[in-house]
LOMI-894808 format. One record per residue: x, y, z of N, C-alpha, C, O in turn. Coordinates in Angstrom, 3 decimals. Layout:
ATOM      n.u      n.v      n.w     ca.u     ca.v     ca.w      c.u      c.v      c.w      o.u      o.v      o.w
ATOM        X        Y        Z        X        Y        Z        X        Y        Z        X        Y        Z
...
END
This chain:
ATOM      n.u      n.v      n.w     ca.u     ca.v     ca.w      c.u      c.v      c.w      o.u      o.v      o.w
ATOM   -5.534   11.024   -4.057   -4.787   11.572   -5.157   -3.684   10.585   -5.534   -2.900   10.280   -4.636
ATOM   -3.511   10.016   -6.811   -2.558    8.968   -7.667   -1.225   10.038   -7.390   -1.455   11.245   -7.475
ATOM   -0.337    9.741   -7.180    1.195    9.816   -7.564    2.052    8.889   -8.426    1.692    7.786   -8.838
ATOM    3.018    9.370   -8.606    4.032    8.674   -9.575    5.490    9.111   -8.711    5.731   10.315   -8.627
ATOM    6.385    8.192   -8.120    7.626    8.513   -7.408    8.979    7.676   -8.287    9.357    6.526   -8.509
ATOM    9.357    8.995   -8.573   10.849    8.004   -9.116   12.093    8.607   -8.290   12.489    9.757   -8.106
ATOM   12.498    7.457   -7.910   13.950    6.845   -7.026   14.756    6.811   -7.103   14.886    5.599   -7.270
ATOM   16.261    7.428   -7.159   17.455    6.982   -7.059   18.199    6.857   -5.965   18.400    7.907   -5.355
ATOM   18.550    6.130   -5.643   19.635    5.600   -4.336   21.127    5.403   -5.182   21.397    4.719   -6.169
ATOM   21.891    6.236   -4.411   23.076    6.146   -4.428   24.183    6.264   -3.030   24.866    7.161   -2.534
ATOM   23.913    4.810   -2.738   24.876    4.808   -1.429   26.561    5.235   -1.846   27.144    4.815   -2.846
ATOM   27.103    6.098   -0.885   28.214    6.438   -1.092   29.125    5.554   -0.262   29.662    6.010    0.748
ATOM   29.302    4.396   -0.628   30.212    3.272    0.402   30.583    2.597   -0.478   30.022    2.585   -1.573
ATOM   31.763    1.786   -0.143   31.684    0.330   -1.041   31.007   -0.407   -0.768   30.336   -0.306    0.260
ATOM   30.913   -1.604   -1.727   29.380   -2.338   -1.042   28.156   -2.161   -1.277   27.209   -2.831   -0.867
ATOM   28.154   -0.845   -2.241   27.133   -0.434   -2.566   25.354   -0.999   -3.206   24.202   -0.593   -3.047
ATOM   26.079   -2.217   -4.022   25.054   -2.924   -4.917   24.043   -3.842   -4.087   23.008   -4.308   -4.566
ATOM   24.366   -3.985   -3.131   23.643   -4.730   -1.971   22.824   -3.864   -1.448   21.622   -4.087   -1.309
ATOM   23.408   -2.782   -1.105   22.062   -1.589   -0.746   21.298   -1.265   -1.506   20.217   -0.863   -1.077
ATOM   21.514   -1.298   -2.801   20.439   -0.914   -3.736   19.601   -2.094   -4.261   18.507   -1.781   -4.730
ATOM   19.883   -3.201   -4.262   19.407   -4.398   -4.572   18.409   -4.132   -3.213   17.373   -3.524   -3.482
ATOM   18.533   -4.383   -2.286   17.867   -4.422   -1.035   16.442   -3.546   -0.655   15.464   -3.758    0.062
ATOM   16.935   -2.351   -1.626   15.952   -1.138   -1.282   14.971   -1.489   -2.195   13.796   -1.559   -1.832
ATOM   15.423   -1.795   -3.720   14.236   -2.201   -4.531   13.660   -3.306   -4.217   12.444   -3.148   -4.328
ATOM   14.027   -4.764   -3.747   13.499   -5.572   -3.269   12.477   -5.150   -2.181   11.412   -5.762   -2.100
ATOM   12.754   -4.158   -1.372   11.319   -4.185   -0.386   10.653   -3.344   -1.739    9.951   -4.109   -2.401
ATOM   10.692   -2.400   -2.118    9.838   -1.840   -3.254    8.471   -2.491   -4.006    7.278   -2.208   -4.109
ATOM    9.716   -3.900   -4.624    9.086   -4.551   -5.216    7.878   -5.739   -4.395    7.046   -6.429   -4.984
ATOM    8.156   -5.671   -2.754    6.953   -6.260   -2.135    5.999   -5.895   -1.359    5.427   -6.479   -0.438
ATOM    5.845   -4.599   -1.934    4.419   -3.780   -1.383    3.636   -4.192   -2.437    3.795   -4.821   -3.483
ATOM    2.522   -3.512   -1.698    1.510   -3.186   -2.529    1.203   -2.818   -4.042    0.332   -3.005   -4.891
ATOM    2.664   -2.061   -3.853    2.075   -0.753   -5.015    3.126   -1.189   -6.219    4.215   -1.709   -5.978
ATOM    2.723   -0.951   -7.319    3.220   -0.563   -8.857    4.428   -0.065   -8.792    4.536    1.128   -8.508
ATOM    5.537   -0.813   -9.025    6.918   -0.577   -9.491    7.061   -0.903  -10.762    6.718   -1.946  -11.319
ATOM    7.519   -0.084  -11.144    8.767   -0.103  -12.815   10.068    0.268  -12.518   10.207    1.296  -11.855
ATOM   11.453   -0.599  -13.009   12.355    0.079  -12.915   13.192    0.474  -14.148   12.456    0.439  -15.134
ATOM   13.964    0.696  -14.345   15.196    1.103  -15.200   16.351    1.337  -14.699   16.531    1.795  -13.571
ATOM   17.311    1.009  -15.583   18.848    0.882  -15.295   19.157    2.472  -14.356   20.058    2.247  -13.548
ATOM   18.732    3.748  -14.273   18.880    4.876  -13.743   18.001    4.858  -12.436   18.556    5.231  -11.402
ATOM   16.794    4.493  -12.386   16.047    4.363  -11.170   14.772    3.594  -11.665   14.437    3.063  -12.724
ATOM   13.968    3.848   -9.893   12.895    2.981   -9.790   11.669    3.719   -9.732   11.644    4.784   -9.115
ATOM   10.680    3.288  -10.289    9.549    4.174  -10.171    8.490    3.501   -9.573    8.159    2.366   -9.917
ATOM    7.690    4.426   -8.296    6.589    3.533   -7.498    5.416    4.655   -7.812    5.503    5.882   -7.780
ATOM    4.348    3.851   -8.111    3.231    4.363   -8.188    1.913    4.263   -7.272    2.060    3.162   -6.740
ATOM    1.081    4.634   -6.942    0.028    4.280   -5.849   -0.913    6.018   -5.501   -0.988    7.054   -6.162
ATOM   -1.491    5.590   -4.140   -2.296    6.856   -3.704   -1.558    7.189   -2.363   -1.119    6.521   -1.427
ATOM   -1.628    8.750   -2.739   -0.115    9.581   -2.249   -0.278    9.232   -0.460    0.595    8.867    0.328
ATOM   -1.841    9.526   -0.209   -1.670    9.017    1.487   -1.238    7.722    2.141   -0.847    7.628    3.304
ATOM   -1.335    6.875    1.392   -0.931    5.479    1.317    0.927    5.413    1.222    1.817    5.208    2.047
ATOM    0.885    5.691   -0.169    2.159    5.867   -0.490    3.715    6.293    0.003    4.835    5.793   -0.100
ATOM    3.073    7.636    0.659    4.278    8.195    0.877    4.690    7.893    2.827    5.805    8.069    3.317
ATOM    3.568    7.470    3.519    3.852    6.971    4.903    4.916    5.362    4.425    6.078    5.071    4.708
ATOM    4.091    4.785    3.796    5.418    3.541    3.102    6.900    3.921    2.987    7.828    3.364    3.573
ATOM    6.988    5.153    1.980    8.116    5.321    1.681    9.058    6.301    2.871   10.272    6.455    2.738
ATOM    8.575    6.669    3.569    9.019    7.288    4.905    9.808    6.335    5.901   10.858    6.554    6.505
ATOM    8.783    4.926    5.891    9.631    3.744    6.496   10.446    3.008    5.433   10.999    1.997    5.866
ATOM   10.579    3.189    4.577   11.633    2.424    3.715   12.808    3.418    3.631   14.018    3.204    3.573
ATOM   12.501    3.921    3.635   13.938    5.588    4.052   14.550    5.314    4.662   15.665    4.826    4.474
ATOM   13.704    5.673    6.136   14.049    5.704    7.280   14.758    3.887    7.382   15.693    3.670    8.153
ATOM   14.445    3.291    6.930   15.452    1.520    7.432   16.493    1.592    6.322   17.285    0.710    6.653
ATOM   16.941    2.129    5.211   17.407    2.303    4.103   18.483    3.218    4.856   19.443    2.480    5.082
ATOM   18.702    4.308    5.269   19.376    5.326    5.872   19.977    4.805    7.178   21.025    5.271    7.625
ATOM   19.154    3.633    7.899   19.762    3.210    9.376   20.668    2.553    8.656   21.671    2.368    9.346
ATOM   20.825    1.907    7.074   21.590    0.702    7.282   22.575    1.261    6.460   22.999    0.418    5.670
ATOM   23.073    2.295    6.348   24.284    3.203    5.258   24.649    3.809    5.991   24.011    4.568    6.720
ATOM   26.293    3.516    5.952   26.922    5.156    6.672   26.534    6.366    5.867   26.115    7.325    6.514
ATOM   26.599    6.464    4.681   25.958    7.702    3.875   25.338    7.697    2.488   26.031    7.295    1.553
ATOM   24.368    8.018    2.319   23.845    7.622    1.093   23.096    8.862    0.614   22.737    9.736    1.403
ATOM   22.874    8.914   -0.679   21.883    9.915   -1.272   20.756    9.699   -2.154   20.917    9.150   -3.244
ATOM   19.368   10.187   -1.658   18.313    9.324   -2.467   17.816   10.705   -3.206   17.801   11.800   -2.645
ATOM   17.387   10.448   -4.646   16.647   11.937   -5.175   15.728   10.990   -5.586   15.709    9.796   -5.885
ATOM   14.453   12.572   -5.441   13.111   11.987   -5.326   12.349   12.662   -6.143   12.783   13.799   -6.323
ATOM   11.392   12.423   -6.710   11.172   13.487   -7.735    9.551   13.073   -7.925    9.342   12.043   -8.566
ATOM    8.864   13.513   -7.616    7.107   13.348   -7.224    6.397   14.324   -8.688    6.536   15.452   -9.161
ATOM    5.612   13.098   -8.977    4.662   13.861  -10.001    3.117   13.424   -9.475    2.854   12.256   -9.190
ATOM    2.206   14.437   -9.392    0.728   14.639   -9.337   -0.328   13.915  -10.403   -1.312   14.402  -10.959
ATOM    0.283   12.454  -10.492   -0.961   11.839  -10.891   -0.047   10.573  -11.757    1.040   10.856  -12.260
ATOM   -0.601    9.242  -11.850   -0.211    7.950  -11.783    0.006    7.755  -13.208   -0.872    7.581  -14.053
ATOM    1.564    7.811  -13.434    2.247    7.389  -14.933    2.431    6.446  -15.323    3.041    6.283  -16.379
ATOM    1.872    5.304  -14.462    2.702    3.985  -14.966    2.271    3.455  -15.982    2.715    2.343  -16.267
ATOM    1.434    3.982  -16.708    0.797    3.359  -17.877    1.703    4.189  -19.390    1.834    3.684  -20.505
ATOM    2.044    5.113  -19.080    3.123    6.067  -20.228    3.816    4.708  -20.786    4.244    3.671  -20.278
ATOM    3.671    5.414  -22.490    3.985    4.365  -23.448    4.875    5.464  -24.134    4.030    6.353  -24.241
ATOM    5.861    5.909  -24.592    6.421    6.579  -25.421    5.351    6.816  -26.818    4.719    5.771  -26.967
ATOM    5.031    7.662  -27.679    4.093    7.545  -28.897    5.236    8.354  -30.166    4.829    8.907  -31.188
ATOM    6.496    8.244  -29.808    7.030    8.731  -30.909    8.181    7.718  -31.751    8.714    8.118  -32.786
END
């Protein structure tokens, strides 16, 4: 089953831009289909694949912040091709 995951990281520290630079950089060297935008990042792929990835990018993302907040927001089938038509 295709998914579509969009990302926001918002470390609550100073210092912040390094953590987020960091998180999309591993993003961007998987496997899978990234798009980003100035608000977040969007990864695309197949959800069994996918989401064991993003479990370890968490999980090393979270060891390396005293506190941070990620929202996650999962859609049931692979958007990365969405073109706006209006």
């Amino acid at each position: 089953m295709k998914i579509s995951v969009d990302l926001t990281l918002s470390p609550l520290q100073d210092n912040y831009e390094s953590h987020i630079i960091d998180f999309i950089k591993t993003l961007r060297a998987s496997k899978f289909t990234v798009l980003e935008n100035p608000l977040s990042t969007q990864i695309y792929g197949d959800y069994d694949t996918l989401m064991p990835f993003l479990t370890k990018v968490i999980k090393r993302t979270f060891k390396l912040q005293d506190m941070s907040v990620l929202t996650i927001k999962l859609v049931k089938t692979d958007r990365s091709d969405y073109e706006a038509n209006f």
